[in-house]
C-alpha positions in Angstrom: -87.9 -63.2 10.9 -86.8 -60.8 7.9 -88.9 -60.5 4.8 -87.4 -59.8 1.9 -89.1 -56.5 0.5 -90.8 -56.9 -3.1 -88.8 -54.4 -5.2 -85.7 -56.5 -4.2 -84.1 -58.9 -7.1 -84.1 -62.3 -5.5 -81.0 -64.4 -6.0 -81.2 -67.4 -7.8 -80.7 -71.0 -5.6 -79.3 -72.5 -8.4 -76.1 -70.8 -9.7 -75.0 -70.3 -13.4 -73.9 -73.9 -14.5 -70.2 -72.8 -15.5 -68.6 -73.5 -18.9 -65.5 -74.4 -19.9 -63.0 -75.3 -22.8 -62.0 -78.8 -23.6 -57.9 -79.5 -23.2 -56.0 -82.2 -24.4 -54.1 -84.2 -21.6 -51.2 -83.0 -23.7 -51.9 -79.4 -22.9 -52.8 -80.2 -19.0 -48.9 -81.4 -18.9 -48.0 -78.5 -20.6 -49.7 -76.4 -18.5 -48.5 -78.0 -15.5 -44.3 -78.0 -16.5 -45.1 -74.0 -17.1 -46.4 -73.3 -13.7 -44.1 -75.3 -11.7 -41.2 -73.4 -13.9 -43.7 -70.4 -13.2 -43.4 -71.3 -9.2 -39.8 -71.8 -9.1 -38.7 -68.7 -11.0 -40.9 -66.6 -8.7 -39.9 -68.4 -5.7 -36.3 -67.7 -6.0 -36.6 -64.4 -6.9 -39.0 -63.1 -4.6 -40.2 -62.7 -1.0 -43.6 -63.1 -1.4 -45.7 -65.9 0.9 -46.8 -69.0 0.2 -50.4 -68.0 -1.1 -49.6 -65.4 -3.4 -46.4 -67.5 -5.1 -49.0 -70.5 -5.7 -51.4 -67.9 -7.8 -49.2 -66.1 -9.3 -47.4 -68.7 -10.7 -50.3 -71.2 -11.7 -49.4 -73.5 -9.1 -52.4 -73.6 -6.9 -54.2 -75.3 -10.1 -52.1 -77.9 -10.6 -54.1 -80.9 -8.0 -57.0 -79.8 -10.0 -55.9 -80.2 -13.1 -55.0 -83.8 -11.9 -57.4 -84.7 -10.7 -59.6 -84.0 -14.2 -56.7 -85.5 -15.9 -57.3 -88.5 -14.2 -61.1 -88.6 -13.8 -61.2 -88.3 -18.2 -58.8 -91.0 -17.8 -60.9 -93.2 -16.2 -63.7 -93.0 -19.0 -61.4 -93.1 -21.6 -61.6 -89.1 -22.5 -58.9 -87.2 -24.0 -60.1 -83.8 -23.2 -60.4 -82.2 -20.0 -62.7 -78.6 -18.6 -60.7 -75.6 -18.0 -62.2 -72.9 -17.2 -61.9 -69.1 -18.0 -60.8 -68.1 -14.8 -58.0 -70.4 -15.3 -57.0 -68.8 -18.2 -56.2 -66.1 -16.1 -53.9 -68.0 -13.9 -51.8 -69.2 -17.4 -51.7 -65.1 -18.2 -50.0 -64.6 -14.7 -47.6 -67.2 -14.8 -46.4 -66.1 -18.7 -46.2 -62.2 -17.1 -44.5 -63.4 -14.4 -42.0 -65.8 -16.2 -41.2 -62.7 -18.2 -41.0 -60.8 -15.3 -38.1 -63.8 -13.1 -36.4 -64.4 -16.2 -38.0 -67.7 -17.3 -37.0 -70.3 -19.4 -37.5 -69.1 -22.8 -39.1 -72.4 -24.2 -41.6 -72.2 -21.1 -42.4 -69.2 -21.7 -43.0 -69.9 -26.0 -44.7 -72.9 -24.7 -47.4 -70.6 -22.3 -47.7 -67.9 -25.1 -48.3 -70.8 -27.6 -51.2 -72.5 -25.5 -52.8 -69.0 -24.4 -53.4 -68.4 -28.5 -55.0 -72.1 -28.4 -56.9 -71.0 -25.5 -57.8 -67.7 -27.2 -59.3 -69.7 -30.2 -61.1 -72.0 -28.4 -62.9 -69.8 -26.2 -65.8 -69.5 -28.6 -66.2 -73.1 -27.9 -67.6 -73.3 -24.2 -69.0 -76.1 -23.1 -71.0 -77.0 -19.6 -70.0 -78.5 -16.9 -71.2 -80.4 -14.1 -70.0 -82.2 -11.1 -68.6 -85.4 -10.7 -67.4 -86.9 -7.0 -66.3 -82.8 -7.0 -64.6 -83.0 -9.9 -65.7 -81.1 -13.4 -66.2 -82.9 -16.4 -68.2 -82.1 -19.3 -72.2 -82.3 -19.1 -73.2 -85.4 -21.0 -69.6 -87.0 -21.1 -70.0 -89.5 -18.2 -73.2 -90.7 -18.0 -73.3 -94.0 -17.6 -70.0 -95.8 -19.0 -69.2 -99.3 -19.9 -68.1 -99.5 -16.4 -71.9 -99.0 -15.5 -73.0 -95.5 -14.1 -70.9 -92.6 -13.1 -72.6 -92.7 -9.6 -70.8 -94.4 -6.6 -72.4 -98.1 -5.3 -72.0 -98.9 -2.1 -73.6 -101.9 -2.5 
């Protein structure tokens, strides 16, 4: 058995609850056109694998993004959690539409939501999980539908 020594920091069992920015299910469409123009730009104009063309274009987000798009759906919410990280991806997708000659009006479009971003990221909110899916602490607590939790009953 190992023992942790005293002078050693101890990690926490519960990690950080993340935070995010709320999105309009306008913006998650946006979002998505620019990093499938992102993907297919990058894809035709270079040799890199499968992996690396799905990050650096956005594109590895996009089921995600879905998939919150739909859960808000569900209880009637207009705004969906992206986080900062994911930010990042819409940065690499503009650089890189820049970078394979991109549509210019995807590429105003990315700019144009990455200032909205920008401003809003003063404005985090937590998270939690929801059937694996984040949504916004206190959002879906219980509905009219009855509670957010799954019956198998």
């Amino acid at each position: 058995m190992c023992r942790r020594r005293r002078d050693q920091p101890t990690k926490p069992l519960i990690p950080a609850s993340p935070e995010a920015i709320a999105i309009t299910i306008r913006e998650v469409v946006n979002l998505v056109e620019i990093f499938e123009h992102a993907h297919a730009c990058i894809a035709k104009l270079s040799e890199a694998d499968k992996e690396t063309l799905a990050k650096a274009s956005g594109f590895s987000l996009i089921p995600t993004l879905y998939a919150r798009a739909g859960f808000a759906s569900i209880h009637n919410r207009h705004i969906v959690p992206l986080l900062a990280d994911e930010i990042g991806l819409l940065e690499a997708a503009v650089i890189n539409l820049e970078s394979y000659q991109g549509n210019e009006v995807a590429l105003y479009a990315g700019y144009q939501l990455l200032d909205d971003f920008a401003d809003r990221s003063r404005n985090c909110y937590p998270l939690r999980q929801v059937h694996g899916i984040l949504a916004f602490t206190g959002e879906v607590e219980d509905t009219a539908s009855g509670s957010a939790a799954p019956s198998l009953a």
